[in-house]
Predicted model as a PDB file, atoms N, CA, C, CB and O in Angstrom, pLDDT in the B-factor column:
MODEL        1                                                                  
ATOM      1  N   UNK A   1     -48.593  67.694  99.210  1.00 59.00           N  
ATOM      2  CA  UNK A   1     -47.276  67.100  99.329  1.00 59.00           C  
ATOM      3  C   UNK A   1     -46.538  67.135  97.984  1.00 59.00           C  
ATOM      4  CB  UNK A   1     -47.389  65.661  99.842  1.00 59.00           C  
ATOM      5  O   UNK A   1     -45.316  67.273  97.940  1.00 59.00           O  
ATOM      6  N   UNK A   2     -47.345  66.999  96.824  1.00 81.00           N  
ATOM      7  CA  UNK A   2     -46.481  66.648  95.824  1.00 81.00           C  
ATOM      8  C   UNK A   2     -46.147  68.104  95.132  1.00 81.00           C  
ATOM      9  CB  UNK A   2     -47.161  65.508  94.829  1.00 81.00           C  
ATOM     10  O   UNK A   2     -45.452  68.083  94.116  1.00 81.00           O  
ATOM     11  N   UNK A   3     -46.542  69.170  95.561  1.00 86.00           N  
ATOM     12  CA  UNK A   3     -46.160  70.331  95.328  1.00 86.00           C  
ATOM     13  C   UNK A   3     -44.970  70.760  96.204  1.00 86.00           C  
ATOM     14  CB  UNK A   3     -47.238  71.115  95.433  1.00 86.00           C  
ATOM     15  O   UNK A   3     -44.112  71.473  95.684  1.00 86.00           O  
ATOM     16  N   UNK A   4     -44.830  70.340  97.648  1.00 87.00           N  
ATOM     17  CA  UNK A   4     -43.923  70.659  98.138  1.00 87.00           C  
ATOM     18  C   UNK A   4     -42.391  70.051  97.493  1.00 87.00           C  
ATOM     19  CB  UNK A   4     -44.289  70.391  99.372  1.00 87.00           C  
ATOM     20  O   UNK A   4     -41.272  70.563  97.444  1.00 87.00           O  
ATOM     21  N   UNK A   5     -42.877  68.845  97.079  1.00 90.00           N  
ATOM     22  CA  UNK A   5     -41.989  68.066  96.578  1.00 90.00           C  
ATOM     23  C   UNK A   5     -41.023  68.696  95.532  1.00 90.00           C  
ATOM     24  CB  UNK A   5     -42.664  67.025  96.095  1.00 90.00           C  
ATOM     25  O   UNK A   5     -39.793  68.722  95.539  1.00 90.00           O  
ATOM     26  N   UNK A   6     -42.203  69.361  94.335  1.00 92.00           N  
ATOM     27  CA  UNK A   6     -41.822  69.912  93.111  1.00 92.00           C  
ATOM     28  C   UNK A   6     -41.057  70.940  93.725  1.00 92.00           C  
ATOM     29  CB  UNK A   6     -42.949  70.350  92.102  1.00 92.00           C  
ATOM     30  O   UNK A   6     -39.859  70.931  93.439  1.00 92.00           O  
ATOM     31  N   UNK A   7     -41.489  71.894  94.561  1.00 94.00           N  
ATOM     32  CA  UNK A   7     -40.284  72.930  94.805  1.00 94.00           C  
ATOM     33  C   UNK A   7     -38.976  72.792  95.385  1.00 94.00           C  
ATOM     34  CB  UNK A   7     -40.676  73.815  95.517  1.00 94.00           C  
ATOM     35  O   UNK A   7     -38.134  73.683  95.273  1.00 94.00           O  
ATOM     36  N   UNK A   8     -38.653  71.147  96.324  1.00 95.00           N  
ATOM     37  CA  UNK A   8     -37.257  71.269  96.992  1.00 95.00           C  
ATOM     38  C   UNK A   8     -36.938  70.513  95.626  1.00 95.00           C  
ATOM     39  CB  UNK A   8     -36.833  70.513  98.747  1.00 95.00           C  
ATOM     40  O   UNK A   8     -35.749  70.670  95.351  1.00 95.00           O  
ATOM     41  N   UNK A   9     -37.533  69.834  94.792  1.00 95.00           N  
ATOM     42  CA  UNK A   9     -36.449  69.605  93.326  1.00 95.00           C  
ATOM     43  C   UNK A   9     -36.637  70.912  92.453  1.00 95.00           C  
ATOM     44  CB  UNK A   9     -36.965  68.056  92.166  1.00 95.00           C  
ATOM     45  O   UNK A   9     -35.921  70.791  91.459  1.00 95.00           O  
ATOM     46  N   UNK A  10     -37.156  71.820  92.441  1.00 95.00           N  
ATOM     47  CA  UNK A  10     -36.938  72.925  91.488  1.00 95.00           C  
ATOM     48  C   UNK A  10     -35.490  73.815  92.399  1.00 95.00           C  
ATOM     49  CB  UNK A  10     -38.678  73.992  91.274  1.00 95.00           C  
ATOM     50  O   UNK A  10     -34.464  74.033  91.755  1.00 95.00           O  
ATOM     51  N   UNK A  11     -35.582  74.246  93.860  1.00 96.00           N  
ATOM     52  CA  UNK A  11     -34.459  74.821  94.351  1.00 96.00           C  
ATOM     53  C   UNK A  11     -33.116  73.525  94.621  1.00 96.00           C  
ATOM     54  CB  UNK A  11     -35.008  75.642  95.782  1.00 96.00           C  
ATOM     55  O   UNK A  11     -32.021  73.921  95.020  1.00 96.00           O  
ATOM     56  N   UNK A  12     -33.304  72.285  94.407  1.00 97.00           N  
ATOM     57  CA  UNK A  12     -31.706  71.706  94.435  1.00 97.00           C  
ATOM     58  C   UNK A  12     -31.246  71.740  92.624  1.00 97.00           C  
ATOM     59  CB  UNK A  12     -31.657  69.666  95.244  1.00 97.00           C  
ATOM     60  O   UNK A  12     -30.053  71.710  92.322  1.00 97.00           O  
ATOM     61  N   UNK A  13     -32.070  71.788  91.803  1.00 97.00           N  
ATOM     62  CA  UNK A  13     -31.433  71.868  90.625  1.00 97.00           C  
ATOM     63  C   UNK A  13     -31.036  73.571  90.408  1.00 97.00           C  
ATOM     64  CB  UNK A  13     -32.444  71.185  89.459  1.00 97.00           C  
ATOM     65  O   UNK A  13     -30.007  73.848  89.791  1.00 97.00           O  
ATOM     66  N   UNK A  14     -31.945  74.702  90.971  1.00 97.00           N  
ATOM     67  CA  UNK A  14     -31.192  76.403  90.801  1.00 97.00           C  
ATOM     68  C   UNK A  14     -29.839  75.905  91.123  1.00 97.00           C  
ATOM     69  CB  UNK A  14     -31.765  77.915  92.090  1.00 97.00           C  
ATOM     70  O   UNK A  14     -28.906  75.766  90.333  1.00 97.00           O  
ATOM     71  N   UNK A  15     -29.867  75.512  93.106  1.00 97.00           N  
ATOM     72  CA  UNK A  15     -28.521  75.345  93.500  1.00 97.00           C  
ATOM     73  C   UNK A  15     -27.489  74.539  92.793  1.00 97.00           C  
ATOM     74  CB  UNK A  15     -28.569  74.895  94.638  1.00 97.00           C  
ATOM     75  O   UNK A  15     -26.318  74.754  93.105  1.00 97.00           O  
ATOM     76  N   UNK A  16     -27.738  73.679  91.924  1.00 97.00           N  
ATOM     77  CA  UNK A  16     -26.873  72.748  91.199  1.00 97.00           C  
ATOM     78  C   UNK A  16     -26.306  73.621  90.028  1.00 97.00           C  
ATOM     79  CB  UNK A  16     -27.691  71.396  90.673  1.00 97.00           C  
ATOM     80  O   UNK A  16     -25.173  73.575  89.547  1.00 97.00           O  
ATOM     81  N   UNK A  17     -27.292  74.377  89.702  1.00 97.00           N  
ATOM     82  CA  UNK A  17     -27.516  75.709  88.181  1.00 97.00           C  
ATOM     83  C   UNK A  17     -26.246  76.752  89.164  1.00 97.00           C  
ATOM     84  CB  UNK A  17     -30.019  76.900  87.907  1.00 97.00           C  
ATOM     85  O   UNK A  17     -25.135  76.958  88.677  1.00 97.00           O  
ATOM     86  N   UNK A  18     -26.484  77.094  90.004  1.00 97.00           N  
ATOM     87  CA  UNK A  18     -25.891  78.377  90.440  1.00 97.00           C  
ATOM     88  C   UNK A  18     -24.364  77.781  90.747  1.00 97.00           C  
ATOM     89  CB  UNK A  18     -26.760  79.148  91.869  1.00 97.00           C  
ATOM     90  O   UNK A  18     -23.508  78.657  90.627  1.00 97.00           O  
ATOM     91  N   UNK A  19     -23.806  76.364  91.148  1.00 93.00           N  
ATOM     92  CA  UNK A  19     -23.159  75.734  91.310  1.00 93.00           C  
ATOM     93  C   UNK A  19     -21.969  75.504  90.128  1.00 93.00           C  
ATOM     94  CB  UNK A  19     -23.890  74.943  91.690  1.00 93.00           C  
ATOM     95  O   UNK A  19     -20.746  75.402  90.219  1.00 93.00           O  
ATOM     96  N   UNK A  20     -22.997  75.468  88.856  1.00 94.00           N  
ATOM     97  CA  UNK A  20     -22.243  75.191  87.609  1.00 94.00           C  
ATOM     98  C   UNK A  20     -21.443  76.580  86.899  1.00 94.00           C  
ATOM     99  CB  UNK A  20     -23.371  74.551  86.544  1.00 94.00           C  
ATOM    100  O   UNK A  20     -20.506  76.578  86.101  1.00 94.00           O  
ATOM    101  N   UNK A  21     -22.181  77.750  87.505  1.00 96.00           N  
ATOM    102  CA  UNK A  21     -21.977  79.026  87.202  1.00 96.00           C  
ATOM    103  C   UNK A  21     -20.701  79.373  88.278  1.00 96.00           C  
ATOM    104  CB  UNK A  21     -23.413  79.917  87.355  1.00 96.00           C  
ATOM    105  O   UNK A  21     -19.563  79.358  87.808  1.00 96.00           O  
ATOM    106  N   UNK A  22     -20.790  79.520  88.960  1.00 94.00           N  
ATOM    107  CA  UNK A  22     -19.451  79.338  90.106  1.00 94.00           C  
ATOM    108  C   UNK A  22     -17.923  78.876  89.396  1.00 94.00           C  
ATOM    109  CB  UNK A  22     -19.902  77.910  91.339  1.00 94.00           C  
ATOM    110  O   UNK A  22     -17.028  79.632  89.018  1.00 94.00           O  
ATOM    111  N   UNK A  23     -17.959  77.355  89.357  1.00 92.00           N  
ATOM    112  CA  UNK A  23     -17.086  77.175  88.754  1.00 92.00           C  
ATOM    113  C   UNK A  23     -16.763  77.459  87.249  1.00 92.00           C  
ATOM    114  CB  UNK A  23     -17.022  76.266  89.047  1.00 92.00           C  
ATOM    115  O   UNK A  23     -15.651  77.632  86.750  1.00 92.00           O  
ATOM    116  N   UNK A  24     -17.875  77.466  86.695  1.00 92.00           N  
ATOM    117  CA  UNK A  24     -17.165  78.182  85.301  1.00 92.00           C  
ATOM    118  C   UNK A  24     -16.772  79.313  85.194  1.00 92.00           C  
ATOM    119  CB  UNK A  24     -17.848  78.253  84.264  1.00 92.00           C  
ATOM    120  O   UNK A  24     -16.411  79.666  84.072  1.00 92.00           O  
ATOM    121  N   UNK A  25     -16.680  80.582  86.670  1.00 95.00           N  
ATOM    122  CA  UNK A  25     -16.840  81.671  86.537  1.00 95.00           C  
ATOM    123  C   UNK A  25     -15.079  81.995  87.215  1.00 95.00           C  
ATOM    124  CB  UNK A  25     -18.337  82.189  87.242  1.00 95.00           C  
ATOM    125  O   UNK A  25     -14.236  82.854  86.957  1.00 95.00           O  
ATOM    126  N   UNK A  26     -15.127  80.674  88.279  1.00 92.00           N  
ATOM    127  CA  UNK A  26     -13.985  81.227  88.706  1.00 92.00           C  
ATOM    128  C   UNK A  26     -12.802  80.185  88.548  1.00 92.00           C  
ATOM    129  CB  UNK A  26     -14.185  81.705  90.109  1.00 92.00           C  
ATOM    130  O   UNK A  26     -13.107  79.011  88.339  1.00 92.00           O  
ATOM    131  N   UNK A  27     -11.815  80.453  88.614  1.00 91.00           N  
ATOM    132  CA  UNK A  27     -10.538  80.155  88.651  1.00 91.00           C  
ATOM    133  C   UNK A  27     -10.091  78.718  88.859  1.00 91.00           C  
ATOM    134  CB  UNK A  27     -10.050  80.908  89.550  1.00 91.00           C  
ATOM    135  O   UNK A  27      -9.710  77.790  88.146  1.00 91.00           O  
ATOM    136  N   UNK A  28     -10.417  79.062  90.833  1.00 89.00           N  
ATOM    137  CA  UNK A  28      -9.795  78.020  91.568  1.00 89.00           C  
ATOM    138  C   UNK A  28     -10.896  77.683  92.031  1.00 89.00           C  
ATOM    139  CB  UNK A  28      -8.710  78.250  92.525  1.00 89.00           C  
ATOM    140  O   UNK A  28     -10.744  77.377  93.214  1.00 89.00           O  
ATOM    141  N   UNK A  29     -12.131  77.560  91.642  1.00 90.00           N  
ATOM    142  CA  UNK A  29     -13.122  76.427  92.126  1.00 90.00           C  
ATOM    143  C   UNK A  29     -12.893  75.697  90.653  1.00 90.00           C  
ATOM    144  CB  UNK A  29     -14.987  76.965  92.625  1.00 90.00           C  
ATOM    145  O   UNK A  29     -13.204  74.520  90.832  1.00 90.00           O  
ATOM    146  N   UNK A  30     -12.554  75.854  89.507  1.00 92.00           N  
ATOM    147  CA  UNK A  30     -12.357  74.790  88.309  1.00 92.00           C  
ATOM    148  C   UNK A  30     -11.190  73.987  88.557  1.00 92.00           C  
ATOM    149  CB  UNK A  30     -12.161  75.463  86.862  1.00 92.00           C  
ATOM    150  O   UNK A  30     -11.163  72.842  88.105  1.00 92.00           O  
ATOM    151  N   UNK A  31     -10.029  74.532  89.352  1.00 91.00           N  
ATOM    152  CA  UNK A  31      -9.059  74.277  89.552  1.00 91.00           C  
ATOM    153  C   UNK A  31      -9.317  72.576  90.528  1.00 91.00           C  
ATOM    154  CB  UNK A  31      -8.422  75.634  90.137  1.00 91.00           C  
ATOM    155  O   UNK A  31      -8.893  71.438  90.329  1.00 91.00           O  
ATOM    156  N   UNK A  32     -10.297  73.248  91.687  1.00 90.00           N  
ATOM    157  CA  UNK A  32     -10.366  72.286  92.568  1.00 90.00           C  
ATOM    158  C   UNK A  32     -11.650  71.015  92.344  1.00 90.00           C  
ATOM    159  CB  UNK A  32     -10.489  73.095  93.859  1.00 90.00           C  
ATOM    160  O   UNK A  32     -12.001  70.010  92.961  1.00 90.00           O  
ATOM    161  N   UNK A  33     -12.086  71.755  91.060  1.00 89.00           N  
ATOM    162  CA  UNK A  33     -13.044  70.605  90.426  1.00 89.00           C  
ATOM    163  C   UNK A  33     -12.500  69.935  89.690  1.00 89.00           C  
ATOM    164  CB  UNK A  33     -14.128  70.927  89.726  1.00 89.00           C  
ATOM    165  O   UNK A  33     -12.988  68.808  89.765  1.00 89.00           O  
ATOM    166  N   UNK A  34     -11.339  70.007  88.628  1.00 91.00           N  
ATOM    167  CA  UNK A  34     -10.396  69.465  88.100  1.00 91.00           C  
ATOM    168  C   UNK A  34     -10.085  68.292  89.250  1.00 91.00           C  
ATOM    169  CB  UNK A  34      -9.305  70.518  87.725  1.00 91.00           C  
ATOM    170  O   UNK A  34     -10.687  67.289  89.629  1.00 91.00           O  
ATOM    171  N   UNK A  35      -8.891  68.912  89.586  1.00 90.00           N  
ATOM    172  CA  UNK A  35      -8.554  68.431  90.681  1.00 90.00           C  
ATOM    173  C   UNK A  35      -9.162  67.403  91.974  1.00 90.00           C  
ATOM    174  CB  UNK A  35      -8.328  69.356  90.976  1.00 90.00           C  
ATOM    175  O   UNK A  35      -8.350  66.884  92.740  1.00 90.00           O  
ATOM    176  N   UNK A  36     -10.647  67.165  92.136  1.00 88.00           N  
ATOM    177  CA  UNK A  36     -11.153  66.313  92.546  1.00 88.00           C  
ATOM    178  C   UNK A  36     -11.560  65.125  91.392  1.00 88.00           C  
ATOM    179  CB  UNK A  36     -12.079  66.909  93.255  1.00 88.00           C  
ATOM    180  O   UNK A  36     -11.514  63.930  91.683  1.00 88.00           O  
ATOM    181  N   UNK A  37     -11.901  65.536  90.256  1.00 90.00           N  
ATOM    182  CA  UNK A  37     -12.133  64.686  89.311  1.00 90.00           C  
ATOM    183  C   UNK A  37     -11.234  63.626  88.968  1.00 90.00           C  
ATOM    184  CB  UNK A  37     -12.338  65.317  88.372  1.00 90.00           C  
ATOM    185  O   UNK A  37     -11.552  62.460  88.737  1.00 90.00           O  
ATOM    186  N   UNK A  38      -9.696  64.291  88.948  1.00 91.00           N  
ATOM    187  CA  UNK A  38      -8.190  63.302  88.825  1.00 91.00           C  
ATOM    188  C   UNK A  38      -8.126  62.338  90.009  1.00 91.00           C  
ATOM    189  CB  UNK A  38      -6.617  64.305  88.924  1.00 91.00           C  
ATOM    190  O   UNK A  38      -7.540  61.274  89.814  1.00 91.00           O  
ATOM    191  N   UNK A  39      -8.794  62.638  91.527  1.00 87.00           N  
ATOM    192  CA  UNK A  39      -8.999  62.457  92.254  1.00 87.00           C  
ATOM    193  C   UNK A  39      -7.851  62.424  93.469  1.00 87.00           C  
ATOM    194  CB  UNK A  39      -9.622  61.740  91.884  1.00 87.00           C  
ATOM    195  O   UNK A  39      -7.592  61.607  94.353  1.00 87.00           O  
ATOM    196  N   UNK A  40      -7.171  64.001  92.992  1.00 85.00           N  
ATOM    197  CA  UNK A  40      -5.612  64.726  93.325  1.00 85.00           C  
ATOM    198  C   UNK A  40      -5.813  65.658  94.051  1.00 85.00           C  
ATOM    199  CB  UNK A  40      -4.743  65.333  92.190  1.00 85.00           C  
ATOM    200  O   UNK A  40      -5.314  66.752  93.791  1.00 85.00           O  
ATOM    201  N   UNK A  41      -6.781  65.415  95.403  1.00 81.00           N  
ATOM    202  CA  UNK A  41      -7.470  66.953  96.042  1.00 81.00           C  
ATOM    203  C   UNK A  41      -6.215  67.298  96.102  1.00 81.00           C  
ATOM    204  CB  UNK A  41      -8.466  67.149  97.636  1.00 81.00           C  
ATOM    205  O   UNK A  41      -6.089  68.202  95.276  1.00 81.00           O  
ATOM    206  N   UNK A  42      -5.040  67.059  96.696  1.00 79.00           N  
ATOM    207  CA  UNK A  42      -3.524  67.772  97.338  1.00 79.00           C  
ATOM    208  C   UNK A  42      -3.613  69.031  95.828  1.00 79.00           C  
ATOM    209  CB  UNK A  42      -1.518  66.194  97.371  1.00 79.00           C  
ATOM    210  O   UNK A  42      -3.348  70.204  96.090  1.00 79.00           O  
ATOM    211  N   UNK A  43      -3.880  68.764  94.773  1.00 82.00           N  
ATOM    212  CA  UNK A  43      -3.176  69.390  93.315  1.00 82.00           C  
ATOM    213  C   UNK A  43      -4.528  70.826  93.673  1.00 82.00           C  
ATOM    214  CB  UNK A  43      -3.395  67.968  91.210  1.00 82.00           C  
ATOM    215  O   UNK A  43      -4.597  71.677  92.787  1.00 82.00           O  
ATOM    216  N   UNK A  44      -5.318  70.973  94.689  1.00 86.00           N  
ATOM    217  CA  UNK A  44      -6.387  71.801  94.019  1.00 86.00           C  
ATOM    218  C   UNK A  44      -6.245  73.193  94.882  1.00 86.00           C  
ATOM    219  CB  UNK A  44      -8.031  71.037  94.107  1.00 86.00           C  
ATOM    220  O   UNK A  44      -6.145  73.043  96.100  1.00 86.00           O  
ATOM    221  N   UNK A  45      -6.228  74.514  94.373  1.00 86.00           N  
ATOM    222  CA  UNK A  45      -6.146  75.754  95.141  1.00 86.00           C  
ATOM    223  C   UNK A  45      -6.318  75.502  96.962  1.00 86.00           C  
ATOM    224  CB  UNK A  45      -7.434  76.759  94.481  1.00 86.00           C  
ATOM    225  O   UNK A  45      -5.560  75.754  97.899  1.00 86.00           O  
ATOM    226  N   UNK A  46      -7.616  74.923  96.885  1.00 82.00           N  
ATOM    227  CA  UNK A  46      -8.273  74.971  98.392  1.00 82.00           C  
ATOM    228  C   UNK A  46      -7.682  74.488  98.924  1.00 82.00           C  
ATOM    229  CB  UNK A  46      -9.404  74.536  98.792  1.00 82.00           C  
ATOM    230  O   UNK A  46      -7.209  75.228  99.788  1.00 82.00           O  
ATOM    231  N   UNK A  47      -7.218  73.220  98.995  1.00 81.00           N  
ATOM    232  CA  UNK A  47      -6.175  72.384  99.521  1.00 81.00           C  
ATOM    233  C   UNK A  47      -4.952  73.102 100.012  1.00 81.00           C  
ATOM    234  CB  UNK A  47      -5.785  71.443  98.523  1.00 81.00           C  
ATOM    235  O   UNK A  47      -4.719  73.259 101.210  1.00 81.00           O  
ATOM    236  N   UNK A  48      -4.119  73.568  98.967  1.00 81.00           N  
ATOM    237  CA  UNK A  48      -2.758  74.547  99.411  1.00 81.00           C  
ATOM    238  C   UNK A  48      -3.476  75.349 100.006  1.00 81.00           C  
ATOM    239  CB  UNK A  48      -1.728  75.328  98.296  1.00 81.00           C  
ATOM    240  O   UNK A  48      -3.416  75.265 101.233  1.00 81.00           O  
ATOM    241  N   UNK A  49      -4.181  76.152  99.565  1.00 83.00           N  
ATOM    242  CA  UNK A  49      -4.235  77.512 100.464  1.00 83.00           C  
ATOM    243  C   UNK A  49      -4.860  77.449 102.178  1.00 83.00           C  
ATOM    244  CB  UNK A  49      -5.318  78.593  99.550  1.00 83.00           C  
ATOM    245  O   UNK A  49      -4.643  78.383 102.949  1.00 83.00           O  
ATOM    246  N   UNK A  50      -5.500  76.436 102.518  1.00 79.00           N  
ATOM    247  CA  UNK A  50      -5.530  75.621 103.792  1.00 79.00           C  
ATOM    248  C   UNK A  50      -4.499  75.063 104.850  1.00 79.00           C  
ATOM    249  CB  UNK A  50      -6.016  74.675 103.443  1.00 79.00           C  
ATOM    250  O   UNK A  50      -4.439  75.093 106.080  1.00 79.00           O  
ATOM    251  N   UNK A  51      -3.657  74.503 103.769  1.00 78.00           N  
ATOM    252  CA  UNK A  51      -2.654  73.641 104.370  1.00 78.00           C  
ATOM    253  C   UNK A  51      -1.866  74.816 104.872  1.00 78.00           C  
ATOM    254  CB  UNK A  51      -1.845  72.535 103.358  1.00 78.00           C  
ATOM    255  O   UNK A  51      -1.772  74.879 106.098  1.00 78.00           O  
ATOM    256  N   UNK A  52      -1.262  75.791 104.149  1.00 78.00           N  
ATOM    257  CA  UNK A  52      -0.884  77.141 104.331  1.00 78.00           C  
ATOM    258  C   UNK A  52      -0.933  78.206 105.536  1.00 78.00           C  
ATOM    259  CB  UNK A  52      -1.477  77.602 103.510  1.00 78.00           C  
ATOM    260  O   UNK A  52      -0.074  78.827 106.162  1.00 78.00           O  
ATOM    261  N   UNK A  53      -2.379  78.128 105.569  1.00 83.00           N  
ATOM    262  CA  UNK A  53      -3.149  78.871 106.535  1.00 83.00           C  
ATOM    263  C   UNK A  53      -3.442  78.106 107.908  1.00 83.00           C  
ATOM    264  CB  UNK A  53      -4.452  79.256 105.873  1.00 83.00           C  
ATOM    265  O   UNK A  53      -4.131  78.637 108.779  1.00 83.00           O  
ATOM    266  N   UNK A  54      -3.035  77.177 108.017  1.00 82.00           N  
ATOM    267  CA  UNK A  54      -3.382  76.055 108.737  1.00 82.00           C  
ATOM    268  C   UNK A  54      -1.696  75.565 109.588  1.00 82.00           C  
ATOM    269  CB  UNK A  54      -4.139  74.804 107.484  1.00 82.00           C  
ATOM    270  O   UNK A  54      -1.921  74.420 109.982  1.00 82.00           O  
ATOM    271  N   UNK A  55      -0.621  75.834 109.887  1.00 77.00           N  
ATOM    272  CA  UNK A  55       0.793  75.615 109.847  1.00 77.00           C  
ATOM    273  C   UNK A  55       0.761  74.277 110.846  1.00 77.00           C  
ATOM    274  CB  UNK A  55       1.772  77.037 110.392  1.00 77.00           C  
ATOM    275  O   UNK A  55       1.537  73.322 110.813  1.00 77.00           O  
ATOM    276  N   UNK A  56      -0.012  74.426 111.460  1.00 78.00           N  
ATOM    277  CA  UNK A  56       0.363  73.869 112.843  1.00 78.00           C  
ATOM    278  C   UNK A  56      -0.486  72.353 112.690  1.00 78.00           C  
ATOM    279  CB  UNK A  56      -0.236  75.024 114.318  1.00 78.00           C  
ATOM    280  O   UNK A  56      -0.290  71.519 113.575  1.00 78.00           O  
ATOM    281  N   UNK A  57      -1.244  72.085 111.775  1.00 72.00           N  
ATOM    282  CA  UNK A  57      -2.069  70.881 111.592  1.00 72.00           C  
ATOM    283  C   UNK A  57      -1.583  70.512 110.513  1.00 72.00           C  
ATOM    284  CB  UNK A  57      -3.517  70.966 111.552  1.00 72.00           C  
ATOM    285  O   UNK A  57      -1.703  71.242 109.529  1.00 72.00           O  
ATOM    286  N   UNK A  58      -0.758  69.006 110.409  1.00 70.00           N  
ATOM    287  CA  UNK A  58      -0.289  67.764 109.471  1.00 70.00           C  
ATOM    288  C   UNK A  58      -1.326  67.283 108.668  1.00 70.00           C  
ATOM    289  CB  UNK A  58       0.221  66.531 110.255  1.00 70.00           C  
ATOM    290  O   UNK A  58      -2.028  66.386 109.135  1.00 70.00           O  
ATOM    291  N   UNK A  59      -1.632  67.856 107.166  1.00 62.00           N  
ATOM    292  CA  UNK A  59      -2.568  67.737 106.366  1.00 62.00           C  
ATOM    293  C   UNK A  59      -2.788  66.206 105.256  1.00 62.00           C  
ATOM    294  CB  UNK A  59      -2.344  69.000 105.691  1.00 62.00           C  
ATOM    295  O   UNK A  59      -1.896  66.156 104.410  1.00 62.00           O  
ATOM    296  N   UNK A  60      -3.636  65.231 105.186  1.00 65.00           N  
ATOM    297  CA  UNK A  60      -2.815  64.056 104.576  1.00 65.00           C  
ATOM    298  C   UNK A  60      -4.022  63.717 103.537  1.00 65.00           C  
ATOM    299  CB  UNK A  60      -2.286  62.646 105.780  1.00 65.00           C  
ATOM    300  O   UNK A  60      -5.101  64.249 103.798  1.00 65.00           O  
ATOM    301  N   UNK A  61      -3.955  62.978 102.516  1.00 59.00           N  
ATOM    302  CA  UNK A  61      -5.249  62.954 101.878  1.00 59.00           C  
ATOM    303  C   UNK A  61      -6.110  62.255 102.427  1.00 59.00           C  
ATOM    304  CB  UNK A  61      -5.250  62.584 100.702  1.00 59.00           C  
ATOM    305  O   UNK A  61      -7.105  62.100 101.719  1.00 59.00           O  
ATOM    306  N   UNK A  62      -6.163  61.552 103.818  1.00 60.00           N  
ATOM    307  CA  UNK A  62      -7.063  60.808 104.111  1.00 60.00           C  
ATOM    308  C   UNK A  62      -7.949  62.175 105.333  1.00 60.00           C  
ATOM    309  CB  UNK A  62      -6.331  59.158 104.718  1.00 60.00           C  
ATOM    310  O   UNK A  62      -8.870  61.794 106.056  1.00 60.00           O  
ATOM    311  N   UNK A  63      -7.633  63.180 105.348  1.00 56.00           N  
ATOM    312  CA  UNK A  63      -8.339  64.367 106.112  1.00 56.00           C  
ATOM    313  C   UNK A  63      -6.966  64.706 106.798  1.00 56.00           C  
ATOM    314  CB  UNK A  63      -9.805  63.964 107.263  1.00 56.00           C  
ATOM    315  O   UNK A  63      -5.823  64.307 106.579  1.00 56.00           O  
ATOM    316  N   UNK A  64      -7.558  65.691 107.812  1.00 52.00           N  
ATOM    317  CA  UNK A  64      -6.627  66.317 108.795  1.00 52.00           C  
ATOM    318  C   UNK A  64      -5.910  65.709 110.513  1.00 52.00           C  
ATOM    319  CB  UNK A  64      -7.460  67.522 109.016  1.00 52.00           C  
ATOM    320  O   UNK A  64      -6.610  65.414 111.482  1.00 52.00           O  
ATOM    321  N   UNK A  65      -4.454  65.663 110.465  1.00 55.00           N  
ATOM    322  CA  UNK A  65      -4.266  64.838 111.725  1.00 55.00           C  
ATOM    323  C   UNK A  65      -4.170  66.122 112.213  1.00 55.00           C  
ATOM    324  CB  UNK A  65      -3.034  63.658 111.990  1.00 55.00           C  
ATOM    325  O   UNK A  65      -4.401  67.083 111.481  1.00 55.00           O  
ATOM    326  N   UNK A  66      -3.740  66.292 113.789  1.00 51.00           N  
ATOM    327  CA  UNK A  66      -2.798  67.736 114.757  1.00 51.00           C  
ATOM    328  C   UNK A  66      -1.795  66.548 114.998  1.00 51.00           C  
ATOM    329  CB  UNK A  66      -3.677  68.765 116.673  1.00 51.00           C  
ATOM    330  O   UNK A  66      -1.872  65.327 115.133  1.00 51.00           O  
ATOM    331  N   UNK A  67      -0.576  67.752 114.980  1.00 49.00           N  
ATOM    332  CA  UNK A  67       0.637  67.459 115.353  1.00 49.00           C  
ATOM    333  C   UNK A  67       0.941  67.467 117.038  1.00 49.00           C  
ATOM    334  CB  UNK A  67       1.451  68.414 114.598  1.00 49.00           C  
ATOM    335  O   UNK A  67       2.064  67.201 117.464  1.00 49.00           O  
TER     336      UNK A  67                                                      
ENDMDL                                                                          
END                                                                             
């Protein structure tokens, strides 16, 4: 057991590792990590480019209503 253990904490810290590499690598995942940190999801790439792609669903910071 305690070996199994050691490996799902050795693969959630890669994924946390591969996680940190992501956003430092790209753009608009720093953008939208910023941006959750201010705690301004509306201000973050993903957000617009959703709301965007999305026309027909009334987007609000408390999640998504339909119109």
């Amino acid at each position: 057991m305690e070996r199994g253990a050691k490996q799902l904490v050795l693969i959630v810290l890669g994924a946390m590792l591969f996680g940190l590499v992501v956003i430092a690598l790209r753009p608009e995942y720093r953008a939208a990590a910023a941006a959750m940190w201010r705690g301004r999801m509306e201000d973050s790439p993903v957000w617009t480019s959703n709301k965007d792609y999305y026309p027909g669903i009334r987007w609000t910071t408390g999640g998504a209503r339909e119109d």
